[in-house]
N, C-alpha and C positions, 0 to 999 in steps of 0.2 A: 788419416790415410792420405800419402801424397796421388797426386794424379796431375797429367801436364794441363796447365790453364786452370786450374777451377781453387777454391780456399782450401786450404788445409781439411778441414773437418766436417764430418758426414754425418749423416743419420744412420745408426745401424739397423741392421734388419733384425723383424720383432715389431717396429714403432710403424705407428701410419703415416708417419714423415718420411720422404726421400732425396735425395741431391745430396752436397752440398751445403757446409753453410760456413758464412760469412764470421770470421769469430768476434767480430766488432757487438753484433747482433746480441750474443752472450754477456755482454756487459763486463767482459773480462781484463784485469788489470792493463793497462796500456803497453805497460812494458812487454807481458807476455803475448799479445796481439801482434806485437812487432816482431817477436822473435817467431811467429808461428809463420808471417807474410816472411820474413827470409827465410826461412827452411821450406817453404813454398817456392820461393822465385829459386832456392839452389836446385828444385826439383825441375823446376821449368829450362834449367841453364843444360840440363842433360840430355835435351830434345836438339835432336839436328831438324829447325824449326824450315828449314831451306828441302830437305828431303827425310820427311819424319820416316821412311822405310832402312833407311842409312844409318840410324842412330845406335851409337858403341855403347856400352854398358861403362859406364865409367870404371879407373882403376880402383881396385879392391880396397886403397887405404879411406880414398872419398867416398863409397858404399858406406865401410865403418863409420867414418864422420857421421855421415847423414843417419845412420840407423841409431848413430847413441843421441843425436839432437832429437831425433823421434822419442827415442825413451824419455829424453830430460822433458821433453816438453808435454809427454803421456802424464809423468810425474806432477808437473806441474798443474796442469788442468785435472788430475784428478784432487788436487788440494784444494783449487780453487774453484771448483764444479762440487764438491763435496756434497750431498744431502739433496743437490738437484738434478745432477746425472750421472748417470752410470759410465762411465770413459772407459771406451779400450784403445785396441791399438794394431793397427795390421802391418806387420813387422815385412819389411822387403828385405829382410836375410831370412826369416822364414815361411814365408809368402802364406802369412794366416794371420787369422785375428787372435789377439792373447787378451785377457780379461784379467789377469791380474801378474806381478812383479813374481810369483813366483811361479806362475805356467810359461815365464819367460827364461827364469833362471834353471828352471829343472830341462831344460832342452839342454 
């Protein structure tokens, strides 16, 4: 789940865990770590950080962009999380959480 300032990736509700977290912490391939901190800093570039009450919804094409980097990268951390978490994914075109590739596709 993006959110402005904080990692990419949360603890869902259900766990005694809350926040936030770090995806470094997950021991997750490097490569994927870094694509998860830019699709985080593209989240943070959407904030009018000068008047956060001001801030545009960006144009509909960059929405797209950012929500299919969500998907690749849901995709991905669910390959490489495999057997020790459960990954979803809280879709900002559908403003929920989806649990699996086909409660995304049947929308």
């Amino acid at each position: 789940m993006a959110d402005y300032h904080s990692w990419p990736l949360w603890w869902d509700e259900g766990t005694d865990e809350i926040g936030n977290i770090n995806p470094e912490w997950l021991g997750l391939d490097p490569a994927l770590v870094a694509r998860l901190h830019s699709w985080s800093a593209a989240y943070d570039s959407f904030l009018d950080w000068n008047d956060p009450g001001n801030t545009k919804e960006p144009p509909q094409e960059i929405q797209d962009a950012f929500e299919s980097q969500g998907l690749a990268l849901w995709q991905a951390l669910q390959l490489e999380l495999e057997g020790r978490y459960m990954v979803v994914y809280f879709s900002e075109k559908l403003k929920r959480v989806v649990k699996t590739a086909a409660d995304y596709e049947s929308l």
